[in-house]
N, C-alpha and C positions, 0 to 999 in steps of 0.2 A: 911261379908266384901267382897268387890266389888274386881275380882280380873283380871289383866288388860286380854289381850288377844293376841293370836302369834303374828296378825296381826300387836296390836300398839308395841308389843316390835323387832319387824323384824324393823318397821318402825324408834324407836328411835336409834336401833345398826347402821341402817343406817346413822341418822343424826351426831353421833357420831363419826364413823367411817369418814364422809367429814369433821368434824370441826378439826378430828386427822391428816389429810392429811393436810387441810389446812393449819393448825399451823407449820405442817413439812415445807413446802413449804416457810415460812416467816422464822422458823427460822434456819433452816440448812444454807441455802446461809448469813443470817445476821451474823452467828458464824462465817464462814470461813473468812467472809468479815472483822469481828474484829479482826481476828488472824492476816491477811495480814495488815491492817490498823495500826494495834498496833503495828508491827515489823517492818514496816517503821515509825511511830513514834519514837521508839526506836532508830532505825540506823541512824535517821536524830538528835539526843538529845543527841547521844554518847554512848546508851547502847546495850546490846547485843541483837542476835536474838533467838528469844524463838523457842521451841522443837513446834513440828507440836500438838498443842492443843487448834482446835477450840471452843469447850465446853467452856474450861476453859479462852480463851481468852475473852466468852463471859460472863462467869458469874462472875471469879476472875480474872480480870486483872492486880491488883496489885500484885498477886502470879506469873504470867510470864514475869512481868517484874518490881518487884522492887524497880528499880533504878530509875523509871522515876516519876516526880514530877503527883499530880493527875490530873490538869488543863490539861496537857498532854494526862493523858490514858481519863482522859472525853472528850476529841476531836479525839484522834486517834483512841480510842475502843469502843464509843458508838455513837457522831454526826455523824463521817465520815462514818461509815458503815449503817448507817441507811439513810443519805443520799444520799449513795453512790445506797441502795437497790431501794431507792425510783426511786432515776432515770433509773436504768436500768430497773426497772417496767412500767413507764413512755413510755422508747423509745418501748420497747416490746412492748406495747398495740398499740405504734401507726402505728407501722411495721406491726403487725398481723392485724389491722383494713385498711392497703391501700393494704395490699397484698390481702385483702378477698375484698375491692373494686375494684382491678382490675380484679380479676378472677370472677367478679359478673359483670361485661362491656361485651363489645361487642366479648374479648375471651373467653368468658366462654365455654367449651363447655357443648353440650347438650344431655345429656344422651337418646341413641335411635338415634341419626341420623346418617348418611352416615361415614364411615368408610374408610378407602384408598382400603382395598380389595374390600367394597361395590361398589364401582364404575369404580373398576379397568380398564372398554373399554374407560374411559374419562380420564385416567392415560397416564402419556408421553409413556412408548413402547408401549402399546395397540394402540394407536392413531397414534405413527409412522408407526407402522404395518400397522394399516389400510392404511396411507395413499399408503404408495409402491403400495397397490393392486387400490388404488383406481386412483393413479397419474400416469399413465404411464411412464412421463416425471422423476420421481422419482424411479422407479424400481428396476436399478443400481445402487445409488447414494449411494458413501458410508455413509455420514452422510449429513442428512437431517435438514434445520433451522425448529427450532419450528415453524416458523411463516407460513411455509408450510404443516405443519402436520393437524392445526387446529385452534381454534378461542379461542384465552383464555378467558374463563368466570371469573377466579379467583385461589385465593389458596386454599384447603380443610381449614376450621377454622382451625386456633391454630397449622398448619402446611406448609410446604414447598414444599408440594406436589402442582402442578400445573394442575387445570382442564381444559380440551380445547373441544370444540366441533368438532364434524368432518366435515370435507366437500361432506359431507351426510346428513347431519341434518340441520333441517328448526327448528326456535326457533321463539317466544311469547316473549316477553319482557315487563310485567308488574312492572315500577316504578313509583312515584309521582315524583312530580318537586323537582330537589336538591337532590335526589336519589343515584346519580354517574350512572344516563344511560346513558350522555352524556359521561363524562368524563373517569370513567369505563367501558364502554363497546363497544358505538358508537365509537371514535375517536381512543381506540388503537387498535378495528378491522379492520379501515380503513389505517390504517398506517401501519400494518403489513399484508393487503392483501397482494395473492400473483399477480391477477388479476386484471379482471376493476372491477372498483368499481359502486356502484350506490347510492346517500345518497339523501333523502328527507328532507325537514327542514323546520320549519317556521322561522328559527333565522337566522344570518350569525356572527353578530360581537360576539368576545367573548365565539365562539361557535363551533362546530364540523366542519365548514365551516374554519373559521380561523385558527382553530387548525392543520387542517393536508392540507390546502390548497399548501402551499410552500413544501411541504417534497413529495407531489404525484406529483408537479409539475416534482420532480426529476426522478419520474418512469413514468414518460407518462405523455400524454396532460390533461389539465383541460378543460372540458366543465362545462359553469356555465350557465343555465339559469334562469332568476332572470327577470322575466314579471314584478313582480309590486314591483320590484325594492327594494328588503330588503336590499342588499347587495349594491346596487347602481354602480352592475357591468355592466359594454360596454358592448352593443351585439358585440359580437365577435362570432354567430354561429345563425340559424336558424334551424328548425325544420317544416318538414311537417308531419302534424296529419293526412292527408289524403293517404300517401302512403300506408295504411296495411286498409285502408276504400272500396277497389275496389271492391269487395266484399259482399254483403249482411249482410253476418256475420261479418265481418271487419267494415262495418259501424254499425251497430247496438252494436259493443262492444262501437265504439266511440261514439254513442250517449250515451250510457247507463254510461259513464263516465261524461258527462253533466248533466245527471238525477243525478245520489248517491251525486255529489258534491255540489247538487239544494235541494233535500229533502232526509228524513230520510228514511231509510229502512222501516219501519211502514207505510209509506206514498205510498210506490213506484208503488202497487198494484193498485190506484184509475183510474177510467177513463181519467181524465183529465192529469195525469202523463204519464202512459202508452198511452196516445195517441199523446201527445205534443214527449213522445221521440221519436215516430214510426215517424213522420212526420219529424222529423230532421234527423231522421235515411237515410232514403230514398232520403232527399235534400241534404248528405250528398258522398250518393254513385252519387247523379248525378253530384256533383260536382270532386268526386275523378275520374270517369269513364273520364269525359273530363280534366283531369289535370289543372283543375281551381285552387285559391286559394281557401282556407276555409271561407273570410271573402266575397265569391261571395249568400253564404247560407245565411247570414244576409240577403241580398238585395232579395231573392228569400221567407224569410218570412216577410220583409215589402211589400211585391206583390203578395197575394198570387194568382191573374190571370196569373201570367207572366206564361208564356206556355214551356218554357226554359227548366227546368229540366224534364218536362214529353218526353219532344223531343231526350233529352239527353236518359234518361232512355230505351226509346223506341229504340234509331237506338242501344243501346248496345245489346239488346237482353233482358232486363229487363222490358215486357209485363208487367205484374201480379202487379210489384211493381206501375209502372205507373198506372196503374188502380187504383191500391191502393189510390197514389196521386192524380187521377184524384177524386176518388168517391170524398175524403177529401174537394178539394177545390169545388167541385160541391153542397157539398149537405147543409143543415138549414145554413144561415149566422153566425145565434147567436153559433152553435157548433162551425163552422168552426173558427171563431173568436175565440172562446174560448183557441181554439188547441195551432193554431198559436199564439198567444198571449203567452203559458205557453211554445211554444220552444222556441218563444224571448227569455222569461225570463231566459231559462234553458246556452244560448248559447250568454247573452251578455254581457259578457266580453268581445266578438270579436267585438262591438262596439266603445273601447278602441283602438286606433291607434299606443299608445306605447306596448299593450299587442298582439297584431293581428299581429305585426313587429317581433315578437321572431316566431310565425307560417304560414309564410308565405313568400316567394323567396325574397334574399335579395343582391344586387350587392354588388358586393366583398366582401362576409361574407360566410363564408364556411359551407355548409349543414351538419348538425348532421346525421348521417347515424346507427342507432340501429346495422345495419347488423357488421357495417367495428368498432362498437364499443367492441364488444363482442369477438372478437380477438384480442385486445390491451390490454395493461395494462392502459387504461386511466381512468378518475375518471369524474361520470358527478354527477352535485350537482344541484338539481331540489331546488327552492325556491318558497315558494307561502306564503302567509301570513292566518292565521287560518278564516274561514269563508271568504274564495276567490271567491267562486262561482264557475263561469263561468273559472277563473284562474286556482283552483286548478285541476279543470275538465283538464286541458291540463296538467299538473302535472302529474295526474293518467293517464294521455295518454302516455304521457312518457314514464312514467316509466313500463306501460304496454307493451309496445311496443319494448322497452329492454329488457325486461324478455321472452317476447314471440319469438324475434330475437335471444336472447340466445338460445332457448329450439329448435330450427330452426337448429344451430348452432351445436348441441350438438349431434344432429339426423345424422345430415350432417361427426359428426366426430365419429362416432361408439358408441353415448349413452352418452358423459359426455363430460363437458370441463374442459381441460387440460391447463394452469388453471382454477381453478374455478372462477365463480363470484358471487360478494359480494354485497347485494343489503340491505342498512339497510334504515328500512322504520320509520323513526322516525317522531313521530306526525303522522303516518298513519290516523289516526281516523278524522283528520283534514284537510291535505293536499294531502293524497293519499288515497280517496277510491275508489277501484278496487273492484268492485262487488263482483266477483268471488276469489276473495285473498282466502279463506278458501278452494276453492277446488282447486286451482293452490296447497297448502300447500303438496297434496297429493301426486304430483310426481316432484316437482322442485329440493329435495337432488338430486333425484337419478339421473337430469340432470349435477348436478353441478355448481347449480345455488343457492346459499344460501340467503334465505331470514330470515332478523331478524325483526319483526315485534314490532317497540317498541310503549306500549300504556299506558297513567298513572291511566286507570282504568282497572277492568273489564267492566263494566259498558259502557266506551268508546269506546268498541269496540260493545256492544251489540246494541247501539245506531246506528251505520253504517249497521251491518250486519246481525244483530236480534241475536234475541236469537239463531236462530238454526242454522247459519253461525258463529256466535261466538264460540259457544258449538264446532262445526266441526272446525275450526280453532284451540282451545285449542287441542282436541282430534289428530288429525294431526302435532303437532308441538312434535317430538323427543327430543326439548330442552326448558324447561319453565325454564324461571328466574321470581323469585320476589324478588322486592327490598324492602325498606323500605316504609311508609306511605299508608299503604294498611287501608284505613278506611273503607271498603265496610262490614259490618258483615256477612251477608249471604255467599262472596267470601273467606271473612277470617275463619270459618265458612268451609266451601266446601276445601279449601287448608288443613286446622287442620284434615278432615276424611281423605284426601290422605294420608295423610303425616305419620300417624299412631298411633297406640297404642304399650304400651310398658309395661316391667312387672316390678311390684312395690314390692319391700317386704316392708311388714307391722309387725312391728313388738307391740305387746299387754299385756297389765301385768294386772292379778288380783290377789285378795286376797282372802283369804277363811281362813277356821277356823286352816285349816294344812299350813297355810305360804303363801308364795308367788311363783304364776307362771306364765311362761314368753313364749305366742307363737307369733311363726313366719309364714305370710299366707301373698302371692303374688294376687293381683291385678292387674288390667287395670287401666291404665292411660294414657291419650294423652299427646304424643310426646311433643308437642307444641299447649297447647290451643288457641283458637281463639285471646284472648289478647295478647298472648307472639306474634302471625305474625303481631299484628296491631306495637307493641312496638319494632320490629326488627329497633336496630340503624344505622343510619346510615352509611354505609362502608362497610355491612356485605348485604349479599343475600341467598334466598331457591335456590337451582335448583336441579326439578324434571327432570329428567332423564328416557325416557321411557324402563321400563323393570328393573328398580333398585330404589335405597332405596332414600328419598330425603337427600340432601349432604345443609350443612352450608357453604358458599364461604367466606372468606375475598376479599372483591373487592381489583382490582390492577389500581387506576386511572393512566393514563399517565404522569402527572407530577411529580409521584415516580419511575418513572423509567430513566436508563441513556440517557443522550441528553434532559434531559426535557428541560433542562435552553435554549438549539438552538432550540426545537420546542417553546417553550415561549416568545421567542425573536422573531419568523417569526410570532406567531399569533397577538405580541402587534403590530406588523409590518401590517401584514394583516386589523386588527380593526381600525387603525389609518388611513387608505387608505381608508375604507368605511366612515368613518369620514368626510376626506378630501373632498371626491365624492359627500354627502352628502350638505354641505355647497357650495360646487360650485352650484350646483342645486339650494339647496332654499337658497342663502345667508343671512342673521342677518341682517332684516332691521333696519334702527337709533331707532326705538323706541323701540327693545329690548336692545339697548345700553343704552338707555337712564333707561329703565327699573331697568338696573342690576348696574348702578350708584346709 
């Protein structure tokens, strides 16, 4: 006769022992339930209240209370308490099912990341600390505003702890559109500068431009320059791209800001690139050497006999380059053509008469000066629209030329400025590329020059500055944020190895002839697989931190903080003005009226 074994009789004590729990669990609370149930019964019918005996209220109720007709105890000692059960079962399952959906959201936290001690130099005293040493202006000061200490990135998840960056540190900012990089990060770093500001954009209405436009207005002047006209603001200011061109190296940055804005990094190496810049390069310094305007180099490459800029070049002292120029327009027609043909193309947006009028001397409009900017608290907001060309090329001039007056600035004042400034490069990858942005990365904290590079790929940046400009730019940046909608796999992918591994208990049960045994053995597991960084929701961000552990943020958009409703009211105010601008310009001829009838 077959006879059973440990193993199924361990397994049936098991099963038994759950069906025994369970039953406790239904009918313990269902007694107690009848006893209460029954003695308000009672007390509302005129009888008495019975001695504390839930058992018995559940199984003889007519022994504890007697008196009471049974219609009665069959409502008060078995419906009500069973429907009484049922719904407190009901609202429990539904309570324990939103409380596990919310901590299964965007608070969840995640076992393995950043801690408040793990990052404690991005914690408010460390950060105030730093800055005394780093602010001279601050030294003394017995208590310092947050908003001069550093850059709030956000909260630690799930706490109240606040992260900020220092004004030492150069930051990446990789998020997708709708992200919160405007809102989180761009727009309450520029409001809570303590310095000038500097913000790149391809948008105005509805955006980082409107948003903090009226509130910096309050701490210093706005310069907006806005070429092809997003924001459809007045020139109210000029700019010369040829004052830092005097130069050899001066002109060749400014050519090479015509070149990255015209073709892709991949591209930049070819002969025909490389030699169309060098030829603007050079028509560039002859026009800055004689204080010409910029838009005299257009008319010096529809000519390329004119003898003008070799003349120039030659009485400055600039032999070697003039020969340069000479060989160029002397030698095969078909090269030469070629050349000049590919700086036209690099450099014709200054064919544009309303884009050529922002860089170039203008009566009774007051000169932008990089130098007299970098010691104000003013804010300039560079505009150019995505695939500008020849536009954004003066964008990147710009803004080159700002950062590079700071770093001037900085030298001139013992190594740092005091305040610092705040340069966020949003849509870089579109509107500002600055060749060399990856190796400026290397020493701009330590001027006091903070740049946030915001781009919504990896991808987007490797596209401008290759791969191995990209790679140095990430490696260089003290502060990485990602945001949500990282679809790239390989980057999402590369962020999951940083970010780490963590140890798992594993716990095992088997069975054998002697019973049941139960071990426990720890594993690797990533932090955060590659899906969990593509599925990070919206609101929340990574930030790796060089030299610490990566930290979960909850972003802190601007419009959850106090005064939003008067900054909301100045940006619906701002957006409605470009509106207005916009319709004076190109008015609604009758036949869209007719149209929208």
């Amino acid at each position: 006769m077959p006879q059973s074994s440990p193993s199924s009789s361990s397994t049936g004590y098991d099963l038994a022992f759950k069906v025994l729990m369970g039953a406790l669990a239904i009918v313990v609370p269902l007694a107690h339930l009848a006893w209460l149930s029954g003695n308000l019964t009672a007390h509302l019918t005129g009888g008495t209240w019975a001695p504390y005996q839930p058992t018995a209220a559940l199984l003889h109720p007519d022994q504890l209370w007697p008196d009471a007709g049974k219609t009665a105890l069959l409502i008060g000692a078995r419906i009500v308490p069973v429907a009484a059960l049922l719904t407190l079962g009901t609202t429990g399952s539904l309570l324990w099912a939103r409380h596990k959906n919310r901590s299964g959201g965007r608070k969840k936290k995640i076992t393995g990341m950043a801690k408040a001690r793990d990052i404690e130099p991005l914690m408010t005293k460390a950060i105030t600390d730093k800055a005394r040493s780093l602010r001279p202006s601050l030294k003394d000061a017995k208590r310092i505003a947050p908003a001069d200490t550093g850059i709030l990135l956000g909260n630690l998840q799930g706490t109240r702890h606040e992260v900020r960056m220092g004004y030492e540190d150069v930051a990446v900012a990789i998020m997708a559109p709708r992200s919160g990089k405007t809102t989180s990060l761009a727009i309450p770093s520029i409001l809570n500068a303590p310095g000038p500001v500097l913000l790149t954009s391809n948008k105005a209405a509805n955006d980082a431009y409107t948003a903090t436009l009226n509130a910096r207005a309050a701490t210093g002047r706005t310069w907006s320059m806005d070429p092809q006209q997003i924001a459809h603001a007045k020139r109210e200011m000029w700019w010369n791209p040829l004052a830092d061109a005097k130069t050899l190296d001066g002109a060749n940055r400014l050519a090479g800001h015509f070149l990255a804005a015209s073709v892709d990094a991949s591209q930049q190496g070819d002969f025909w690139s490389k030699a169309g810049s060098n030829i603007l390069s050079q028509l560039l310094l002859a026009a800055a050497l004689d204080d010409r305007p910029i838009t005299d180099v257009m008319q010096w490459l529809a000519f390329p006999a004119d003898r003008t800029p070799l003349d120039i070049l030659r009485d400055h002292g600039h032999a070697a380059v003039a020969a340069q120029l000479k060989g160029t327009v002397e030698g095969p027609p078909e090269t030469r053509d070629g050349i000049y043909e590919t700086a036209r193309q690099y450099a014709a947006a200054l064919l544009n008469s309303e884009i050529a009028a922002w860089v170039t001397p203008q009566k009774d409009i007051e000169e932008f000066k990089p130098r007299d900017f970098v010691t104000s608290r003013d804010t300039l907001y560079l505009l150019s629209k995505d695939g500008g060309g020849g536009a954004s090329a003066l964008i990147a001039a710009c803004a080159d030329s700002v950062m590079r007056a700071a770093t001037a600035q900085a030298e001139r004042a013992g190594g740092r400025l005091d305040p610092p400034m705040l340069a966020i490069l949003d849509e870089a990858a579109n509107v500002c590329k600055i060749s060399d942005l990856p190796d400026l990365y290397s020493h701009l904290g330590s001027r006091g020059i903070i740049p946030i590079t915001i781009l919504q790929s990896y991808r987007q940046g490797q596209k401008v500055w290759g791969d191995a400009g990209m790679d140095a730019m990430w490696s260089a940046s003290t502060i990485k944020v990602i945001g949500s909608g990282i679809d790239d796999p390989d980057f999402a992918d590369k962020l999951s190895r940083l970010i780490g591994d963590h140890d798992v208990e594993t716990t095992s049960t088997s069975h054998s002839e002697s019973g049941k045994s139960t071990s426990i053995s720890m594993r690797q597991e990533r932090i955060l697989p590659a899906d969990a960084i593509r599925a990070l929701p919206k609101g929340t961000a990574l930030c790796l931190a060089t030299g610490m552990r990566a930290a979960m943020l909850d972003l802190r958009p601007w419009y959850l903080d106090p005064g939003a409703a008067e900054l909301t009211a100045a940006s619906a105010r701002a957006s409605t003005a470009i509106t207005d601008r916009a319709l004076a310009k190109h008015p609604p001829q009758q036949a869209d009226y007719d149209t929208a009838a």
